[in-house]
N, C-alpha and C positions, 0 to 999 in steps of 0.2 A: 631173369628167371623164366624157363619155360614151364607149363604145367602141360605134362602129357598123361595118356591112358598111364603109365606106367608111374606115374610120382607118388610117390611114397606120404603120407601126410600125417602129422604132429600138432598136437594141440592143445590150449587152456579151457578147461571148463569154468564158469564160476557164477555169480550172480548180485550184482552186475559186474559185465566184461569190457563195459566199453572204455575202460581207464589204465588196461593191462598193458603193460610196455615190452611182455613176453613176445609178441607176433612182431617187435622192432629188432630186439636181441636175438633173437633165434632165425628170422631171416635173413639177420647181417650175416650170419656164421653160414648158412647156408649157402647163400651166395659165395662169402670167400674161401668157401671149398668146393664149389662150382660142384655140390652135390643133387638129385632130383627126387628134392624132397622139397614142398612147401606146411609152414607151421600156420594154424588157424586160430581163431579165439570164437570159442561157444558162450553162447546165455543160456542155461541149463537154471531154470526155475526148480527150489527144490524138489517140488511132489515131481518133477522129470529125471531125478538123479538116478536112479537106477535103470531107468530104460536108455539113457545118456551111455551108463558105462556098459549096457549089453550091445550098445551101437558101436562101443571102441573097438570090442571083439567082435563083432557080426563083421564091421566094416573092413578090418584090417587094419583100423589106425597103429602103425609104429608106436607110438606115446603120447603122451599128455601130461601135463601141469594141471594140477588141482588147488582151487585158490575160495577164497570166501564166498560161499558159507561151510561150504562142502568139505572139508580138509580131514572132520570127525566122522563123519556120515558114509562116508564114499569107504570106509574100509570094511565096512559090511559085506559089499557086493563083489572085492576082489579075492583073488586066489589064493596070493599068501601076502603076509606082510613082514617086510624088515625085522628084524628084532629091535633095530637102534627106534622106528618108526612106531612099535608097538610101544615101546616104553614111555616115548615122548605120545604118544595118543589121537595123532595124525599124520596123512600121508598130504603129500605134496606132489608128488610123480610118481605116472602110472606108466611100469613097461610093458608091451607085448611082447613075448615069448611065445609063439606060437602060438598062437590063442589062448597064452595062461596069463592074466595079469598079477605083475606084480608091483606091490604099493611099498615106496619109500618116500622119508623125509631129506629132503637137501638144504633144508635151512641151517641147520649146525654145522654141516660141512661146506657150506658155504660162504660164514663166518669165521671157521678156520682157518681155512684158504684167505680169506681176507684181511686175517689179520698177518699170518704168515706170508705174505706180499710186502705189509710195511714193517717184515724184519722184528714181531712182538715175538719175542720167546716165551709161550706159557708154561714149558715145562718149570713147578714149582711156584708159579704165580699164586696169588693171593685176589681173585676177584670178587667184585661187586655187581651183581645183576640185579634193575631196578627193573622189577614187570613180576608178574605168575603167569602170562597168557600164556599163549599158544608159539610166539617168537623166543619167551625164556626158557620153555619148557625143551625147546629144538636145539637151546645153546646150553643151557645145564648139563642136560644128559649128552651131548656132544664132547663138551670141553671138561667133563666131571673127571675122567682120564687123565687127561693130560698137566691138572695143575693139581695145585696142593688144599686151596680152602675156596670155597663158594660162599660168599652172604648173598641171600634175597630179598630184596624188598620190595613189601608190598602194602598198598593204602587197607588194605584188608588181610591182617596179622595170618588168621587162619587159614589164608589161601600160600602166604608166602611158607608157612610153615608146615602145612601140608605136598607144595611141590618138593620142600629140601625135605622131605621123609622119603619121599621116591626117588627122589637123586640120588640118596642115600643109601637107597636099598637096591640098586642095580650099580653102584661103584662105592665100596663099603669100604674103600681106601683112602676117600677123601672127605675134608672134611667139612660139609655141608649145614648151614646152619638157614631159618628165616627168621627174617625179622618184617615190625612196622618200620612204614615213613616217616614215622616222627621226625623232626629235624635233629633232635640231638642226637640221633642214633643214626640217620645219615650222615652226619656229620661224623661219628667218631669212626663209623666203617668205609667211606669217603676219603678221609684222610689218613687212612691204614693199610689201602691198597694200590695193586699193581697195576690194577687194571678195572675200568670203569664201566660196564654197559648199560645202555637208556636200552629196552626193550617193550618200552611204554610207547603211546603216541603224541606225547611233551612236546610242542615243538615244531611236531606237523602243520602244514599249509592248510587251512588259512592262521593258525594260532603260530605265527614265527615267532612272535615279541615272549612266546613263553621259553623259561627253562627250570629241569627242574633241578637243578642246584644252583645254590647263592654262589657268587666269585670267590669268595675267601674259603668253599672247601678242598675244593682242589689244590692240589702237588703236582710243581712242574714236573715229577717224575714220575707222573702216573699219567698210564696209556687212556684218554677217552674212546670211546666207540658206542656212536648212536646210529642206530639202526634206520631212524628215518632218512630217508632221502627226498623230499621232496619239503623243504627245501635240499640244495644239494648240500648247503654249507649251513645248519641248526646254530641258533644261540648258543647252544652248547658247544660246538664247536669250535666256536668263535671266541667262545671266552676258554676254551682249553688251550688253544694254540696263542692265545695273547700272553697266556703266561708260560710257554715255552712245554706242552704234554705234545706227546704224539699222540698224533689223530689218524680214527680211522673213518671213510664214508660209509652209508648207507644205501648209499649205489652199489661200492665194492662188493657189501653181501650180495644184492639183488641178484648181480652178474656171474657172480661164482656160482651162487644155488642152480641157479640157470647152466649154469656150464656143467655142473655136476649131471646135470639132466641131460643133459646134450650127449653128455657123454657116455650115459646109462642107454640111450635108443640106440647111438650109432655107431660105438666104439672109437670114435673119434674124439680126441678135448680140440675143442672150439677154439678160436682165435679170440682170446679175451680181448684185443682191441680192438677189434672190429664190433663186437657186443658193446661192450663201453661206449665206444662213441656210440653207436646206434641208441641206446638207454639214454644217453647225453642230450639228443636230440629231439629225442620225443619229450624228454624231461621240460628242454629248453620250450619246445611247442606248446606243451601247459599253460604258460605263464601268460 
């Protein structure tokens, strides 16, 4: 990679940025399209977020990745936002357009893609999303389209049942219910569906020994997909594929979100293998 007067530059915002494995995937891609553009990572302290994104446009930045804390906040300050981005109540990627920014979310679309890799058909699925944050909300209203029923669960009844009202109400075709975490009620909606999402942090490094369902809810025939990646392979995964579910990684999203993005600055889609490994390596560098 050369960096000249002329290089085009793309970047993550967030706070803290020193753990983001965006400037590993988005330079691999660069590289193997041997394009002259270099991707950056900012530390943008909140009370700096809006002179951050008047610097995207002053400077000419291509785009950017918007990541914690800033995902709610940052769509203040842009020009337009998505519709799919407004509904879900954060942006993730920021395009320049000529000095107009515009704010989208690639987190549902990059679980899509993710899952439609390992051959899951949701048209008519029957899912389970365990989370309300800000990752269920990007996959609800994403996937509320394409399948037939949505369960939420959440440790906090009125948050899960609060998100399946808005789900509800921007795709009023499907049908979206929340629930609590109770066990008996994961348990009976667990074992009644097609497909499984952790969009919780269950799991995550340093907490690998946790998961949050017992061995005996699951059905070999129901699809797991937990969104953490780090570890690469979750308790959870490990006990889904012991008794014969297809699994999906939490890498896979990372990657695709990322490639959606990639693909929104430069009109180009990315070389997913050359991201993947790249994420693969930084991932493995953690440990």
């Amino acid at each position: 990679m050369v960096i000249s007067a002329r290089t085009g530059v793309l970047c993550v915002i967030g706070n803290p940025i020193e753990h983001s494995m965006s400037p590993k995937m988005h330079n691999a891609a660069i590289t193997a399209l041997d394009l002259d553009l270099v991707y950056m990572a900012f530390n943008v302290p909140p009370g700096r977020l809006e002179g951050a994104i008047a610097g995207i446009k002053a400077l000419g930045i291509i785009g950017a990745n918007v990541t914690i804390p800033h995902k709610i906040n940052v769509m203040q300050y842009l020009d337009e936002i998505h519709p799919l981005a407004r509904n879900i109540g954060a942006v993730n990627t920021i395009t320049n357009v000529d000095g107009v920014l515009l704010g989208s979310n690639t987190d549902g679309l990059g679980a899509m893609k993710a899952l439609k890799e390992c051959n899951v058909e949701l048209d008519g699925m029957n899912i389970v999303i365990a989370g309300a944050g800000g990752a269920a909300r990007a996959l609800g209203f994403t996937l509320a389209p394409e399948v037939s029923r949505i369960s939420i669960l959440a440790r906090r009844e009125r948050k899960s049942k609060q998100l399946a009202r808005d789900i509800k109400m921007a795709n009023d075709s499907t049908d979206v219910e929340g629930f609590s975490m109770a066990p008996s009620i994961i348990t009976r909606q667990v074992r009644s569906c097609d497909l499984f999402i952790n969009a919780t942090p269950v799991g995550m490094h340093p907490n690998e020994s946790e998961c949050i369902l017992e061995n005996d809810w699951l059905q070999p025939n129901t699809c797991v997909f937990d969104l953490v990646y780090n570890p690469l392979e979750t308790k959870l995964l490990e006990m889904a594929k012991a008794i014969g579910c297809k699994i999906v990684h939490g890498l896979d999203m990372l990657v695709y979100q990322g490639a959606v993005a990639f693909e929104s600055w430069t009109g180009i889609c990315p070389p997913i293998s050359s991201m993947k490994q790249a994420a693969l390596v930084a991932l493995d560098n953690r440990k």
